[in-house]
C-alpha positions as a Markdown table, in Angstrom:
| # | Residue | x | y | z |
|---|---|---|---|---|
| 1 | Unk | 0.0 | 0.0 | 0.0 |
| 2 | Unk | 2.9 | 2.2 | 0.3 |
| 3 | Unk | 3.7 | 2.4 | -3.5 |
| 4 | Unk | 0.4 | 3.2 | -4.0 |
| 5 | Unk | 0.4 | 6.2 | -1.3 |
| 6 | Unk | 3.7 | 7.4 | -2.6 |
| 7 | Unk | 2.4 | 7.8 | -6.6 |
| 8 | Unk | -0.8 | 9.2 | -5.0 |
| 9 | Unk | 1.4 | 11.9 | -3.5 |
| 10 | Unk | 4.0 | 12.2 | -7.1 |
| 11 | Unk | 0.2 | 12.7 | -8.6 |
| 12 | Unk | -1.2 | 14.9 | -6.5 |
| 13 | Unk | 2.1 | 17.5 | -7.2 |
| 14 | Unk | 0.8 | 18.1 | -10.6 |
| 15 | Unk | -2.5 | 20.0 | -8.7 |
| 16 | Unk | -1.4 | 23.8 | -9.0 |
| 17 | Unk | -2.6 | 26.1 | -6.1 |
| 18 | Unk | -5.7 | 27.6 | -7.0 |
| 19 | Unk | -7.2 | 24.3 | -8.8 |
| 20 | Unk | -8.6 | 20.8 | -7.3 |
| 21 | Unk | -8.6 | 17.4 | -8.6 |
| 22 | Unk | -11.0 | 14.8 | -7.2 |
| 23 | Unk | -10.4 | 11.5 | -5.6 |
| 24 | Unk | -12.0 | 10.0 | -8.3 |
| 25 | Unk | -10.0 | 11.5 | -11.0 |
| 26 | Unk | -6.3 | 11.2 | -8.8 |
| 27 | Unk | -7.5 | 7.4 | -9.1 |
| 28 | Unk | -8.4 | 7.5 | -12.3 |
| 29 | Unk | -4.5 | 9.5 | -13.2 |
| 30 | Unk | -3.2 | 6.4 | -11.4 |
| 31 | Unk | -5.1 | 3.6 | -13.7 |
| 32 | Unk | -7.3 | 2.8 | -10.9 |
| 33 | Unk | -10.6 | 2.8 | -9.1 |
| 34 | Unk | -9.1 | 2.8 | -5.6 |
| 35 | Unk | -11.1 | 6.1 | -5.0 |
| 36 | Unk | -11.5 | 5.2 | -0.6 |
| 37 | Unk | -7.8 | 4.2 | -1.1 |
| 38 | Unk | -6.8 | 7.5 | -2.6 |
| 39 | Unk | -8.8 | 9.5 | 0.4 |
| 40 | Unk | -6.9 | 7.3 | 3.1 |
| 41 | Unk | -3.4 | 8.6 | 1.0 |
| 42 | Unk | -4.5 | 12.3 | 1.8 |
| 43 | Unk | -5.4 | 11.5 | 5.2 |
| 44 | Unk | -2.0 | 9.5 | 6.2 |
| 45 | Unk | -0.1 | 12.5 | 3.9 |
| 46 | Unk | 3.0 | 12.7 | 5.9 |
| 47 | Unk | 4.5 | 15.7 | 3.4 |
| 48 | Unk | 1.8 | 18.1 | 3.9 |
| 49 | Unk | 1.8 | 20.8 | 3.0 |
| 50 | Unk | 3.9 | 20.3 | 0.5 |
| 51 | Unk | 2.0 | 17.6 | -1.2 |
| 52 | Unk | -1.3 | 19.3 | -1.1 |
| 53 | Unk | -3.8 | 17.1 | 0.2 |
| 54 | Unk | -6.5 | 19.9 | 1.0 |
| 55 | Unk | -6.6 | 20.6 | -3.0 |
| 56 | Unk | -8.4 | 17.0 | -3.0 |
| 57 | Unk | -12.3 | 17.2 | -2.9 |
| 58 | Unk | -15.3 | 15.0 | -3.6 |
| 59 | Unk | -16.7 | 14.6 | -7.0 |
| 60 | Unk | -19.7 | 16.3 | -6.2 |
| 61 | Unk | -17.5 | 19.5 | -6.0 |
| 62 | Unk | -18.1 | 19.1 | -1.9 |
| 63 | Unk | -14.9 | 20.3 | -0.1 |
| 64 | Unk | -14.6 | 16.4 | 1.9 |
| 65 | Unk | -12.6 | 15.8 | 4.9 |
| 66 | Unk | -9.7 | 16.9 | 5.8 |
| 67 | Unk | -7.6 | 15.4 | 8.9 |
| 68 | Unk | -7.5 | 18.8 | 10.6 |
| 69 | Unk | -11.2 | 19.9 | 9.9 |
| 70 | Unk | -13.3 | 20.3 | 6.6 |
| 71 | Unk | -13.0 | 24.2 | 8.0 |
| 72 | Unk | -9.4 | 24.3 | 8.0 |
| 73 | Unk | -9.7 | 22.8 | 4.2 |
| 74 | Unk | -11.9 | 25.6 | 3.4 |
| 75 | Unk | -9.7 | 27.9 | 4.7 |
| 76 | Unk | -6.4 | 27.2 | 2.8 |
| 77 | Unk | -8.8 | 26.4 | -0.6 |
| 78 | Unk | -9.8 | 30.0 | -0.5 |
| 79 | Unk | -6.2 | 31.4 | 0.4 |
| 80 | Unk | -5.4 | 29.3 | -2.5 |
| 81 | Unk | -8.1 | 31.4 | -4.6 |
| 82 | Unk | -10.8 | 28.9 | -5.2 |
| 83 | Unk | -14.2 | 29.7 | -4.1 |
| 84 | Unk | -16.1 | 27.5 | -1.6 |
| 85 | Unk | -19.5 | 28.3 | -1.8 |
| 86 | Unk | -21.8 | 26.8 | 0.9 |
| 87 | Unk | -19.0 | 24.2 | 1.3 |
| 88 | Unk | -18.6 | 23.3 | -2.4 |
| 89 | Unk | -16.3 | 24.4 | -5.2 |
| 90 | Unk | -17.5 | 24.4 | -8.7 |
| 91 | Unk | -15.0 | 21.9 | -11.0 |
| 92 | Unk | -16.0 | 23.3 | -13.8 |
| 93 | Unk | -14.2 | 26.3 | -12.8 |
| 94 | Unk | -11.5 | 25.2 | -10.4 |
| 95 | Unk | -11.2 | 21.3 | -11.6 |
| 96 | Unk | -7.9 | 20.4 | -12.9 |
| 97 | Unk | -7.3 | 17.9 | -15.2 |
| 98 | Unk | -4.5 | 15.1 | -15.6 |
| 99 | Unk | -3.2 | 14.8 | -18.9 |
């Protein structure tokens, strides 16, 4: 489960301040459908903030967990730029996409 955790986190670089990816998409980037897997990844992130879990959200465009408060997540989204409007972000605006 390590590998997996650690190409989660290579991934997850790509995700430029200001934008979000979903954990269905950083899956789907690592040719898999291991979305719950990718969530417990950003939970256990042991390089954060530098591998920025918060810019992770659900694919509903709802901000998700975070392991220090869906407030705290909020928080640093909006710092980043990206508006949370009653707790969700709208992908079609701030989504970013793997190539």
């Amino acid at each position: 489960m390590r590998n997996f955790y650690e190409e989660c986190y290579n991934i997850l670089k790509k995700v430029p301040k200001g934008k979000v990816t979903t954990y269905k998409n950083l899956a789907r980037a690592l040719n898999s459908k291991a979305y719950r897997a990718v969530g417990t990844a950003m939970n256990k992130n042991p390089y954060a903030p530098k591998i920025p879990c918060h810019r992770v959200v659900n694919s509903d465009g709802k901000a998700g967990k975070f392991a220090h408060g869906t407030a705290k997540k909020v928080k640093m989204l909006r710092s980043e730029g990206v508006d949370v409007v009653d707790g969700k972000i709208d992908l079609k605006k701030f989504g970013f996409k793997f190539r």
